[in-house]
C-alpha positions in Angstrom: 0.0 0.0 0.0 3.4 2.2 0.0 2.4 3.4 -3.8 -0.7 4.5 -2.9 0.0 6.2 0.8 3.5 8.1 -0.4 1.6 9.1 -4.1 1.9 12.6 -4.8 -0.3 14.5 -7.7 -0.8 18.0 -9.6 -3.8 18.8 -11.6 -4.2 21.3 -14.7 -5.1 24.8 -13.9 -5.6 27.2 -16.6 -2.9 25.0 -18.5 -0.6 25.3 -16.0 0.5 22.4 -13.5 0.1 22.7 -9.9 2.5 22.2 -6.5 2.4 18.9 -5.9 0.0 17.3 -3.6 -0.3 14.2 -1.3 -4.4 13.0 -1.4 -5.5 12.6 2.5 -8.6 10.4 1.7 -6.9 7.2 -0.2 -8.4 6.0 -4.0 -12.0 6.9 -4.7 -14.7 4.7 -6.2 -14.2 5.3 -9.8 -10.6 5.5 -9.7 -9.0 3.7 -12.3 -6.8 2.5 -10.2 -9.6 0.9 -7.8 -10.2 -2.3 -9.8 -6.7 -3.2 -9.9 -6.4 -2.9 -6.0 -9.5 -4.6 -5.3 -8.0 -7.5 -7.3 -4.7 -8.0 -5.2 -6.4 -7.9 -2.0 -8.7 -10.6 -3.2 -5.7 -12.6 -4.7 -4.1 -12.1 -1.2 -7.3 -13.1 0.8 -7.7 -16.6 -1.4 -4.5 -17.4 -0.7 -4.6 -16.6 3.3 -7.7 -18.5 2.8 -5.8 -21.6 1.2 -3.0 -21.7 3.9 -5.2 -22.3 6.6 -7.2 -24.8 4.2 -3.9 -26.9 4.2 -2.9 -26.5 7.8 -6.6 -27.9 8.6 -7.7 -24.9 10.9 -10.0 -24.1 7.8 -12.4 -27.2 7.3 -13.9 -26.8 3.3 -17.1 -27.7 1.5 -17.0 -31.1 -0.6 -19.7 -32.0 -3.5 -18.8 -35.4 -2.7 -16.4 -37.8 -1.0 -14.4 -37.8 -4.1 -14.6 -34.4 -5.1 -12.6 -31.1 -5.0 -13.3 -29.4 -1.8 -14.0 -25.9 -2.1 -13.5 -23.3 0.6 -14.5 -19.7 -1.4 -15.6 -18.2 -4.6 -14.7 -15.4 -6.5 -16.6 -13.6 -9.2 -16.6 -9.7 -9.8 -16.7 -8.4 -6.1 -18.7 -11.4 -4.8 -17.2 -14.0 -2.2 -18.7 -17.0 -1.5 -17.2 -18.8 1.8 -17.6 -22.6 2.2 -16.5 -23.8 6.2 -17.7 -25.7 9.5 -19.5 -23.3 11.5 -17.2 -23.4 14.2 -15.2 -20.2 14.4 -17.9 -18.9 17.3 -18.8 -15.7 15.3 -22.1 -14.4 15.6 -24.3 -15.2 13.0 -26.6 -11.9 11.6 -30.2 -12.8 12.5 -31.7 -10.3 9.7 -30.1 -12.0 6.8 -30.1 -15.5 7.4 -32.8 -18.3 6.1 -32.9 -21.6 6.3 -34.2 -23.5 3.6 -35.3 -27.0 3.9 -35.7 -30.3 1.1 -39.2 -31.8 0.4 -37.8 -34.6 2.6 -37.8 -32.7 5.6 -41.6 -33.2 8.0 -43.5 -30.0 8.6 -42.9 -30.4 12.7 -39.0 -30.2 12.4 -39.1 -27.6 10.4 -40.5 -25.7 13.1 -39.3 -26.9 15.7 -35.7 -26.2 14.1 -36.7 -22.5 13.1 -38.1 -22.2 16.5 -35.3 -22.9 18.3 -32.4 -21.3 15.6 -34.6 -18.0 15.6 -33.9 -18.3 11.6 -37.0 -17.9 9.4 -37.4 -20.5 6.4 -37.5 -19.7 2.9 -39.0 -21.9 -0.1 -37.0 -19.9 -2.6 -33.4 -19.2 -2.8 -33.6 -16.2 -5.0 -30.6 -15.2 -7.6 -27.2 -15.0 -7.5 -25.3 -12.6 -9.8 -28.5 -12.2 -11.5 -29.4 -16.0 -12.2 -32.0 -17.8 -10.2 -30.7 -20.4 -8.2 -33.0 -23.6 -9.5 -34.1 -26.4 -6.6 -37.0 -27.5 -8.2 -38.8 -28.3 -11.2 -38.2 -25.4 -14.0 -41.5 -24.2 -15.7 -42.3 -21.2 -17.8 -42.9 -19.3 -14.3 -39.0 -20.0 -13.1 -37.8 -17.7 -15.9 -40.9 -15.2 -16.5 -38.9 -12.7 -15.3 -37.2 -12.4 -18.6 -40.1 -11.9 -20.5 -41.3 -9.5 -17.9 -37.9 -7.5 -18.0 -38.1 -7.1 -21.7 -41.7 -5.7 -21.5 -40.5 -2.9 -19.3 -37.5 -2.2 -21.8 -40.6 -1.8 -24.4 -42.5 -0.1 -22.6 -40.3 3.4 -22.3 -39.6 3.0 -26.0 -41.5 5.6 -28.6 -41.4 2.4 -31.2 -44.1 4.4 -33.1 -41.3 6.8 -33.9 -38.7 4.9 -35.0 -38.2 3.5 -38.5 -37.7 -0.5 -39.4 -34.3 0.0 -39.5 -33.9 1.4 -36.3 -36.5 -1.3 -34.5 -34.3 -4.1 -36.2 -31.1 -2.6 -34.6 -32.7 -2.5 -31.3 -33.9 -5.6 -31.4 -30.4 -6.8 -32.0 -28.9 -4.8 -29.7 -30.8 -5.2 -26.8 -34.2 -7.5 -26.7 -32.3 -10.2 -28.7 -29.1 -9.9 -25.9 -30.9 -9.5 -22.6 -32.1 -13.0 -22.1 -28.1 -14.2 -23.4 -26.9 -14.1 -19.8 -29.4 -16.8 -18.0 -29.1 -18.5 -21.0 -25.5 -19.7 -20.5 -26.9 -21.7 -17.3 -29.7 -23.8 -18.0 -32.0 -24.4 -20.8 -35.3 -22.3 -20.8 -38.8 -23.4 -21.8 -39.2 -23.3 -25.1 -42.6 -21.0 -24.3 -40.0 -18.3 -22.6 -38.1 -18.6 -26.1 -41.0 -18.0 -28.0 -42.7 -15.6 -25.9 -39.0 -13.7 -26.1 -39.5 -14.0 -30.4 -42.8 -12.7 -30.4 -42.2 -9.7 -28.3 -39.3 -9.5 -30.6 -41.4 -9.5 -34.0 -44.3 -7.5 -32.3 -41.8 -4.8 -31.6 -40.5 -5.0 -35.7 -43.2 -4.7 -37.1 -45.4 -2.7 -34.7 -49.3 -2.6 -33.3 -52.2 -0.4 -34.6 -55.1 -0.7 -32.1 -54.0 -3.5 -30.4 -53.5 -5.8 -33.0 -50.7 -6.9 -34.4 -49.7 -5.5 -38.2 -48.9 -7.6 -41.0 -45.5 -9.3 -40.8 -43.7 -8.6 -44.5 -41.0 -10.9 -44.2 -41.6 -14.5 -41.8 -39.6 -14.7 -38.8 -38.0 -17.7 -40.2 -36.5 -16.1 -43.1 -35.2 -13.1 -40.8 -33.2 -15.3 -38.9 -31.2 -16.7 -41.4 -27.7 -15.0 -41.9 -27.6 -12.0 -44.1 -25.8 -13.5 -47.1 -28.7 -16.2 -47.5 -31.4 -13.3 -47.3 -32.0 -13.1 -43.4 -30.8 -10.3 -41.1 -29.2 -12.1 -38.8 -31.0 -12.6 -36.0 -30.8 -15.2 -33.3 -33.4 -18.5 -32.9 -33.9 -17.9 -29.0 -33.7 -22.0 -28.5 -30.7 -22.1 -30.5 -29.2 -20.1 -29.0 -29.6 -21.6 -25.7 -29.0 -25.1 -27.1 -25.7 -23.7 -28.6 -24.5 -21.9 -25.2 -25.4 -25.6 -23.1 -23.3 -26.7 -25.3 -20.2 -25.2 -24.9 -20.4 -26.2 -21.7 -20.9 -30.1 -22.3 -17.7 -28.8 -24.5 -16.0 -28.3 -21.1 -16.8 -31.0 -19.5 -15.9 -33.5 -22.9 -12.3 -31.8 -22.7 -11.9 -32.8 -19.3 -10.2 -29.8 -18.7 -8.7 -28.8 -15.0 -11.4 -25.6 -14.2 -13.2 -26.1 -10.8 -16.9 -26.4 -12.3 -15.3 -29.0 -14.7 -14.6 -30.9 -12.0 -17.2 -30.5 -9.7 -19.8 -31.9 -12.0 -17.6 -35.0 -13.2 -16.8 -35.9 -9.6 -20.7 -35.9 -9.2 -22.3 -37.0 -12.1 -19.5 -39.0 -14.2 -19.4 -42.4 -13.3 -15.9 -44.0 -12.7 -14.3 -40.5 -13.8 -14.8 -41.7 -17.6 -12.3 -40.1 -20.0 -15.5 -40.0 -22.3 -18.3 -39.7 -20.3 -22.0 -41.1 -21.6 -23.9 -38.7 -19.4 -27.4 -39.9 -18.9 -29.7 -37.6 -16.5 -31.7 -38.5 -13.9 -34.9 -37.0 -12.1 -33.1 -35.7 -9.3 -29.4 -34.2 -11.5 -29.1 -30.9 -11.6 -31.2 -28.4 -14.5 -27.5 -27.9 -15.5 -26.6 -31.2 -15.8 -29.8 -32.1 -17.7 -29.2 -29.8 -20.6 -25.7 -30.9 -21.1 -27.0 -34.4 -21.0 -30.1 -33.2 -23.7 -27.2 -32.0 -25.9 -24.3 -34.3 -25.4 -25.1 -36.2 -28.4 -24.5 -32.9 -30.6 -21.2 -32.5 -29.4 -20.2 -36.4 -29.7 -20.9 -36.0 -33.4 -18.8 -32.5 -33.7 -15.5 -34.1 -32.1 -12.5 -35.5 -33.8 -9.9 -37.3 -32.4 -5.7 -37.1 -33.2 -4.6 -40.2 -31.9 -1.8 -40.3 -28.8 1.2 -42.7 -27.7 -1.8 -44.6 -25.8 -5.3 -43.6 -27.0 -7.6 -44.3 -25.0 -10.3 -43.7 -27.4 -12.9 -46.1 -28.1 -12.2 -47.8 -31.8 -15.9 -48.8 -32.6 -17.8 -46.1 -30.6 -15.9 -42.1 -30.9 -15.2 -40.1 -33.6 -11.6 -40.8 -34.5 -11.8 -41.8 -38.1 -12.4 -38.0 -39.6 -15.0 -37.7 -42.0 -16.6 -41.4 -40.8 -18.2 -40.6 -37.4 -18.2 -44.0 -35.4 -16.8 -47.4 -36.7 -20.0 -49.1 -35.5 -22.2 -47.3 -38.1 -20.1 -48.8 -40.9 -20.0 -52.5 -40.1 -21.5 -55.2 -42.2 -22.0 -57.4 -39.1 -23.0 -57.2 -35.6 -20.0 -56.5 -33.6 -19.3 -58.9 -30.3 -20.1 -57.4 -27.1 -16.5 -57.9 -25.6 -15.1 -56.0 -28.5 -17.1 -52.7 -28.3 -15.0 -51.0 -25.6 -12.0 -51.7 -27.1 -9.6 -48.6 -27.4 -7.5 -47.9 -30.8 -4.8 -48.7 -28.6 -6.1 -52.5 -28.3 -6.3 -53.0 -32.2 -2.4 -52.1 -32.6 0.2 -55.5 -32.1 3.2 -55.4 -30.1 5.2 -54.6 -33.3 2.6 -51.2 -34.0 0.9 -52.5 -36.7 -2.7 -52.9 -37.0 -4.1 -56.1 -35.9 -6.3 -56.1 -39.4 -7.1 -59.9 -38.7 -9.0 -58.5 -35.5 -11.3 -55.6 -37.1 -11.2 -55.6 -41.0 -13.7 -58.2 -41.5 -16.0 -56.3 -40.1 -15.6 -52.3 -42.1 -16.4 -51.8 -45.7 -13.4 -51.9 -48.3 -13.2 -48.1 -48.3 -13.1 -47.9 -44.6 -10.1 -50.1 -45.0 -8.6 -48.2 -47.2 -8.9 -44.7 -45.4 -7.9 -46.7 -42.0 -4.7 -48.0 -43.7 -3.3 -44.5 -43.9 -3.4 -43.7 -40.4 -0.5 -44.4 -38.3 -0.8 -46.2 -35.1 -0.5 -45.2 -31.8 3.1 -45.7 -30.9 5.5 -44.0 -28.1 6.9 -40.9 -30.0 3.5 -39.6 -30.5 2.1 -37.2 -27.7 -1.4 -37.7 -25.8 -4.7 -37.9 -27.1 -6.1 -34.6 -28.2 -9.5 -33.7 -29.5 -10.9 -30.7 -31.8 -14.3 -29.3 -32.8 -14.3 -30.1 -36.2 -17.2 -27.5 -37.1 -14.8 -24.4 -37.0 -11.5 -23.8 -38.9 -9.1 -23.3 -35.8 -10.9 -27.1 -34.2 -11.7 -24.9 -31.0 -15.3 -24.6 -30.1 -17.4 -21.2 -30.6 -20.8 -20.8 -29.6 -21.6 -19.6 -33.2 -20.4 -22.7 -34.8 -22.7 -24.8 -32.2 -25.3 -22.3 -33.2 -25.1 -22.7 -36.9 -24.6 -26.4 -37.1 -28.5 -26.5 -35.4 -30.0 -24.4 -37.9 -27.9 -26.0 -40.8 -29.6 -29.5 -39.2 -33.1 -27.7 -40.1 -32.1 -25.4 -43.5 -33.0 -26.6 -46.7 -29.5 -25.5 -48.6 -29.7 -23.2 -51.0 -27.5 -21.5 -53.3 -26.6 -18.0 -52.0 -28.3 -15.6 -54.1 -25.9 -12.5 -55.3 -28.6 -9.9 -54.7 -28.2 -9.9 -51.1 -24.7 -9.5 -51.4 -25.2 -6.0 -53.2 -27.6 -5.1 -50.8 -25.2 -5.2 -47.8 -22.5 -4.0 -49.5 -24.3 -0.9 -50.7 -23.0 2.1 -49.1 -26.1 3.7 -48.2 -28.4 4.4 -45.4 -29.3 1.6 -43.1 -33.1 2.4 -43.6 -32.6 2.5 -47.3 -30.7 -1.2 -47.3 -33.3 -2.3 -45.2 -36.0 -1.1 -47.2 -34.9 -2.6 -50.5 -34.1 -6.1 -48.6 -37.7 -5.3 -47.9 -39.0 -5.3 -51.3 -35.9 -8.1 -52.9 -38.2 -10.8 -50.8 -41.4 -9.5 -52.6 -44.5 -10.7 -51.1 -44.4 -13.7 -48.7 
């Protein structure tokens, strides 16, 4: 704290500097200097926190027997702590609740609130904006949204603004607010559509209550501006495609403490591949990745290592072929279905063809036969999304890959091109894209 304490200043008068100065009344909020203060003391307090986490005077909070224990969380200026209540500090009566499972009999509850002097609480509110989900997520859970983007509407003159300007909004704000919940669970799909239709009600406006006629269908809007559309977002799509990258995460195995929180709990046997399946009781989380795990299965491609462990018959190593077990002419024994790449390769590391080859077509063979085997000089096992250029995975390639699934392909017509490219004003480009669709 020397650097800020022995600090001296001079300000601008007139054009002319000051004396110099030592501020009294330490950094302000809005410094620009306040964020990068607030960040070493909370570097310095996790790690305080950690040393007495390892000398056991600190006892954390485990998932599971298995698990990573966790003792605080960071995000923004938010700490969560995680430990035994057994440090004898008082506990603040006006903000604490207690809330209690479906498990728990009426009479303990109150008996238990009775004698703690806590109230109880059926709902656990939000944190950082999200609501934190113990139960059963309807279209109520997440109305809120919906609600929220009604208010936006509501101090807007839309009657005054032209097309153009309604479609940038629209982009800008009623298409991006419900983004952030999004990244968490997946919504009802009657929250996604109530989100479009406040979206195309907005667009094309109201004239005594009723909507007006739609020119162009929402369908068409939302295809990318090179194939006619404007670009706009499929609410569902987009919440499939943010789920996603999170199944992503937890496919790569990767060391981040929500990685490994959920495969401690939900991945049996710490499986290098996992084949989620959810149950009543998992997690909303943990239910959407398991809705669009097999999406991201199909997506991966594999570079073999010096002992891959990926399955031969049942993951996507073979690039271009999906699974081996789609290809075969036969039915494939039981014993030999979890058998790694690394199984089919001799002690010499060759191929054992007499094992597998009876059982792929001839042009299966064929590609298979240029692939090396695994063998020692080669390094571990790594996987890429094979949907973008770079193999890393992006929301917008999980986005696009839904709505590919759905498009009928068709040839990109030139006009739009011109259109976009025109170097004009926005209301002008929008108004010819307007009349290039004709009527609809």
């Amino acid at each position: 704290m020397k650097c800020i304490e022995s600090t001296s200043i001079n300000v601008l008068w007139n054009g002319n500097a000051t004396v110099d100065f030592s501020p009294s009344r330490g950094i302000r909020q809005g410094d620009p200097l306040s964020p990068y203060i607030f960040v070493l003391c909370l570097e310095h307090l996790s790690q305080l926190i950690n040393k007495e986490v390892d000398q056991g005077s600190w006892r954390p909070f485990r998932i599971k027997r298995t698990g990573p224990v966790i003792s605080h969380l960071c995000f923004a200026d938010d700490m969560l702590l995680f430990a035994e209540a057994s440090t004898g500090q008082r506990v603040n009566m006006a903000k604490t609740k207690i809330f209690f499972s479906k498990n728990v009999s009426p009479a303990l509850i109150t008996n238990i609130s009775r004698n703690s002097g806590f109230k109880t609480t059926k709902d656990l509110g939000k944190n950082l904006g999200v609501p934190l989900l113990h139960q059963r997520v309807t279209k109520q859970t997440y109305s809120y949204i919906v609600d929220n983007l009604q208010s936006k509407l509501a101090g807007w003159k839309a009657n005054s603004l032209s097309l153009a300007g309604k479609i940038t909004l629209c982009k800008a704000v009623l298409s991006s607010v419900p983004l952030y919940p999004m990244q968490s669970a997946l919504l009802p799909k009657s929250i996604c559509y109530d989100i479009e239709k406040l979206c195309r009600r907005f667009i094309w406006g109201q004239k005594d209550g009723k909507d007006k006629i739609h020119l162009i269908n929402w369908k068409t809007m939302c295809q990318p501006k090179e194939e006619g559309g404007l670009g706009l977002r499929k609410m569902d799509s987009m919440n499939r495609a943010f789920i996603m990258k999170l199944a992503w995460g937890v496919f790569q195995n990767s060391e981040r403490l929500w990685v490994r929180v959920l495969r401690s709990k939900y991945v049996k046997d710490q499986e290098l591949i996992p084949s989620p399946q959810a149950k009543q009781r998992d997690s909303v989380l943990w239910k959407g990745i398991c809705k669009v795990w097999p999406s991201i299965t199909q997506g991966v491609n594999w570079v073999l290592g010096c002992r891959s462990k990926v399955l031969f018959w049942k993951d996507s190593w073979l690039e271009g072929y999906g699974p081996l077990h789609m290809h075969t002419s036969q039915i494939i024994p039981e014993v030999m279905l979890n058998c790694s790449v690394a199984d089919m390769v001799d002690d010499r590391g060759q191929w054992q063809w007499e094992t597998f080859a009876h059982f792929l077509p001839i042009q299966v063979i064929l590609i298979l036969a240029g692939y090396n085997p695994p063998t020692p000089q080669l390094g571990e096992d790594k996987v890429y999304w094979r949907h973008s250029t770079g193999g890393q995975f992006s929301v917008n390639s999980a986005y696009r890959i839904q709505e590919d699934s759905r498009a009928t392909h068709q040839q990109n017509d030139p006009l739009w091109k011109i259109i976009w490219q025109w170097k004009g004003l926005e209301r002008v480009k929008i108004f010819l894209w307007t009349v290039a669709h004709g009527p609809s």
